[in-house]
C-alpha positions as CSV (number, residue, x, y, z in Angstrom):
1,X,24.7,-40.1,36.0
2,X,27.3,-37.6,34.7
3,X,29.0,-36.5,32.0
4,X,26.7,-36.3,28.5
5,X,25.8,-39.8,26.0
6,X,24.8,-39.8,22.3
7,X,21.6,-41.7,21.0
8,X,20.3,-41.5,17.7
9,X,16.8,-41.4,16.8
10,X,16.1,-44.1,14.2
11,X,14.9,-42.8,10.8
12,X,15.6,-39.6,11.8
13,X,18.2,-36.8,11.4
14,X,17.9,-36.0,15.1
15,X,19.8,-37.3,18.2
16,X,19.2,-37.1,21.7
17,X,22.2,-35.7,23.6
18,X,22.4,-36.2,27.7
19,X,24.9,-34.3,30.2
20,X,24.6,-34.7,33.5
21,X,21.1,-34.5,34.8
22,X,19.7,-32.6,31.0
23,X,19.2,-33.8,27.9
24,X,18.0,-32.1,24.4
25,X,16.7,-33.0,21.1
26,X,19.6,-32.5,18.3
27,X,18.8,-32.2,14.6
28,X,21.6,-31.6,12.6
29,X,23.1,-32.5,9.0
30,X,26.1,-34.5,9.0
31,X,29.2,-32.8,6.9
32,X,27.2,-29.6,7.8
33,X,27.4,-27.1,11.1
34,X,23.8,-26.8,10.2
35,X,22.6,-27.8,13.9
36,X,20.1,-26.8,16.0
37,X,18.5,-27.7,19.1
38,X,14.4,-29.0,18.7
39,X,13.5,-29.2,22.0
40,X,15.5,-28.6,25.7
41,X,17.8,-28.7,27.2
42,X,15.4,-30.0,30.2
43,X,15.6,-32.2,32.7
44,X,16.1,-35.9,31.6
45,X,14.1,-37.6,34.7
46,X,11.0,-35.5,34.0
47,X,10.9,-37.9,30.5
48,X,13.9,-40.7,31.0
49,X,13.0,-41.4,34.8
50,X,13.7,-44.8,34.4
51,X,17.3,-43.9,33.8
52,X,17.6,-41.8,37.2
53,X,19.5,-45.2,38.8
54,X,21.5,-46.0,35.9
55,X,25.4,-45.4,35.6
56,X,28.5,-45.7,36.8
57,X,28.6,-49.6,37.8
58,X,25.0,-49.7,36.8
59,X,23.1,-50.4,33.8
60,X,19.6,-50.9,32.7
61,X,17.4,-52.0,29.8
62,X,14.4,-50.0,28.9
63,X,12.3,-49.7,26.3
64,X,10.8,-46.2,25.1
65,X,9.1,-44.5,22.2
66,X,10.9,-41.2,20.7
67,X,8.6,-38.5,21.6
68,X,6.0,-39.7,23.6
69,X,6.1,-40.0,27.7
70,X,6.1,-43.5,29.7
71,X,9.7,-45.2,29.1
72,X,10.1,-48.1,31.7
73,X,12.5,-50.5,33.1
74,X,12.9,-54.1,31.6
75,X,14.2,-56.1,34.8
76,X,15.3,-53.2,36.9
77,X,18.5,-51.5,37.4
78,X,21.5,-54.1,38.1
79,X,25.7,-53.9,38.7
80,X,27.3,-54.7,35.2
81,X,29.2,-57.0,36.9
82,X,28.1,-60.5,37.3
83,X,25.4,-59.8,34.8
84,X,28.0,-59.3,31.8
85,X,30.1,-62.0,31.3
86,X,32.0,-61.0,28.9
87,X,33.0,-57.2,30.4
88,X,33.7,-59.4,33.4
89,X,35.9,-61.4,31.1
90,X,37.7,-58.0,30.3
91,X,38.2,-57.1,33.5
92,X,35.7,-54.3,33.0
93,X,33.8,-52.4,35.9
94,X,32.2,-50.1,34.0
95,X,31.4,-48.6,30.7
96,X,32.8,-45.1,29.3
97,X,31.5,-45.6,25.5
98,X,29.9,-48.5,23.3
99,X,28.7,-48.5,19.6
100,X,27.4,-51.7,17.7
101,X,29.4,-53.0,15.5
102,X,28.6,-52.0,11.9
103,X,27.3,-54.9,9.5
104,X,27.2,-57.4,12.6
105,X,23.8,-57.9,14.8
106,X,24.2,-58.1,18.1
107,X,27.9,-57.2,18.3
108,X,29.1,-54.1,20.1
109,X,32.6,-52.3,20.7
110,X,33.0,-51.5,24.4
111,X,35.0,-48.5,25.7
112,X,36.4,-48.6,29.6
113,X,39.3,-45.7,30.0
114,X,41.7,-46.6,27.4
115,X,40.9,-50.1,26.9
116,X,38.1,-51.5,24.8
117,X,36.6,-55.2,23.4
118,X,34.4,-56.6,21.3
119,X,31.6,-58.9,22.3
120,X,28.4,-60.5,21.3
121,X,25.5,-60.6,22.8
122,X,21.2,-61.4,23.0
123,X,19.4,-58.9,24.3
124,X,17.9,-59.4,27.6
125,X,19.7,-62.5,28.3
126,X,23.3,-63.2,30.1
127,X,25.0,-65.1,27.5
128,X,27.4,-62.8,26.3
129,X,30.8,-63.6,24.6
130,X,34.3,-62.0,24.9
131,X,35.1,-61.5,21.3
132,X,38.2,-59.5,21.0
133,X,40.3,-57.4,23.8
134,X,40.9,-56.3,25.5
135,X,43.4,-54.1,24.0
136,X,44.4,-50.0,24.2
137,X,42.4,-47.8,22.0
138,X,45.6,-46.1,21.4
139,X,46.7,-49.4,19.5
140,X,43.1,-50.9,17.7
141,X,42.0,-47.5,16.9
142,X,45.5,-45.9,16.3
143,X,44.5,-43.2,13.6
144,X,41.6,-41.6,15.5
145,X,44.6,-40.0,18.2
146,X,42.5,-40.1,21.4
147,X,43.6,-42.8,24.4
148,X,40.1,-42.7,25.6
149,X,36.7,-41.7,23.8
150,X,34.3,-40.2,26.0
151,X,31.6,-40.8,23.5
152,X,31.4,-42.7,20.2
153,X,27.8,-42.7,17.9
154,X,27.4,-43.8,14.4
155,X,27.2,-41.4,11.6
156,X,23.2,-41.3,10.2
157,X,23.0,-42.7,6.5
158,X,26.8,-44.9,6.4
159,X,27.2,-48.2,7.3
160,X,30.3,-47.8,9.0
161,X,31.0,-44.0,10.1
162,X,31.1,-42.7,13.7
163,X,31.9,-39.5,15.2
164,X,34.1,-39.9,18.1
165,X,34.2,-37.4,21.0
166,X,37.2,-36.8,23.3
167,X,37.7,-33.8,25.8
168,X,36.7,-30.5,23.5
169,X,37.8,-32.1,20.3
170,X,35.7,-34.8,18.0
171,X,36.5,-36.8,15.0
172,X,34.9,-38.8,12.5
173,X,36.0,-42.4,11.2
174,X,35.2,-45.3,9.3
175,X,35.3,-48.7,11.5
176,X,36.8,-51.4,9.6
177,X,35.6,-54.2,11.8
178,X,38.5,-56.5,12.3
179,X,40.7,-53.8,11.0
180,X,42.4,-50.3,12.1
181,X,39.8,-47.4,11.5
182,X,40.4,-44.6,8.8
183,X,40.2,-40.7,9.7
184,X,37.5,-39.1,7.6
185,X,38.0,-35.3,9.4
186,X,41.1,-34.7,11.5
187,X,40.4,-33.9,15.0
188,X,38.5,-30.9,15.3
189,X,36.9,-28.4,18.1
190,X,33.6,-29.2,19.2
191,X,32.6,-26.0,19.9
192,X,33.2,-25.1,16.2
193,X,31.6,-27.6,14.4
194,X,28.7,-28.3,16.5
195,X,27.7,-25.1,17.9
196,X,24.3,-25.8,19.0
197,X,25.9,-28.3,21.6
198,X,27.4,-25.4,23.5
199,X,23.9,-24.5,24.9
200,X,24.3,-28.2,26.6
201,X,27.4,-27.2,28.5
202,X,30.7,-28.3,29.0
203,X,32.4,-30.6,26.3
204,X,35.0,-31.5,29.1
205,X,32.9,-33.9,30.6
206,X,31.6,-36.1,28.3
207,X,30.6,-39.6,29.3
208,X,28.8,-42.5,27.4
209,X,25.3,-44.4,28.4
210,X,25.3,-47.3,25.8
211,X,21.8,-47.0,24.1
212,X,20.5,-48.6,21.1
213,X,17.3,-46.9,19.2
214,X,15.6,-49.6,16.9
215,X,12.5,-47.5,16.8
């Protein structure tokens, strides 16, 4: 796996960040540069080892408790193709960034490069549905100014905010499903505003893994 992913910790005001072949725990304060890092930056297969295949071309479903040892594998690691119909459908090979769609169960926005759909899906079945797309990020999610998001997470206590992170620079939106996003902060350096992310590495390489915390 390379480049870093985004998951949010349910109930929480913390996040797990990845890059690479590390992770860290993330507590920070939205609006705030009040950050700091709880616990790493380690290495992610000492706790995450079922994610060591996943990536790329690859995906997997696993199920894990925040805090505790012993995530596993539900149905091993598989290609994404063949096994999502509707990224198939889109003609995509891979998956750069994802976030669900706000207000909509089982519905998710999926990022390749600079394109990006909408689909619907059950969870740990291959019935998925092309929704929407694909179409350019530069043209469904105009005001945001990146062609390509490296990582995209919702924003902890709004129904519809996100943070989006390209190259060095991040901003943060509201999704109007079905309609063009609206800038809440201009594009800003990462480096500033989310200091404790520094000790993580590189902002230059960010990457997505598409994770959903319902714990």
């Amino acid at each position: 796996m390379s480049g870093v992913a985004a998951l949010n910790i349910a109930k929480s005001n913390e996040t797990y960040f990845f890059q690479g072949d590390r992770y860290v725990k993330f507590k920070w304060t939205p609006g705030t540069t009040d950050d700091e890092i709880t616990y790493g930056p380690t290495e992610f297969a000492k706790e995450w080892a079922s994610l060591k295949e996943a990536g790329g071309d690859k995906y997997a479903r696993i199920e894990y408790v925040p805090g505790a040892p012993g995530d596993k594998i539900l149905g091993g690691v598989r290609p994404i193709k063949g096994n999502w119909l509707s990224l198939d459908k889109a003609g995509f090979t891979e998956v750069t960034a994802a976030l669900p769609v706000p207000g909509r169960s089982n519905e998710a926005y999926i990022f390749s490069g600079q394109q990006y759909c909408r689909i619907k899906y059950t969870e740990g079945k291959i019935d998925d549905e092309l929704l929407d797309g694909p179409k350019p990020i530069s043209v469904g999610w105009s005001k945001v100014g990146f062609t390509d998001f490296d990582t995209i997470f919702a924003r902890p206590g709004s129904e519809n905010g996100a943070y989006v992170f390209s190259g060095s620079e991040y901003s943060q939106i509201k999704v109007n499903v079905g309609g063009y996003d609206e800038i809440v902060s201009d594009k800003r350096e990462i480096d500033q505003y989310w200091p404790a992310l520094v000790r993580l590495g590189s902002t230059e390489q960010w990457d997505q893994m598409w994770l959903h915390s319902s714990v």
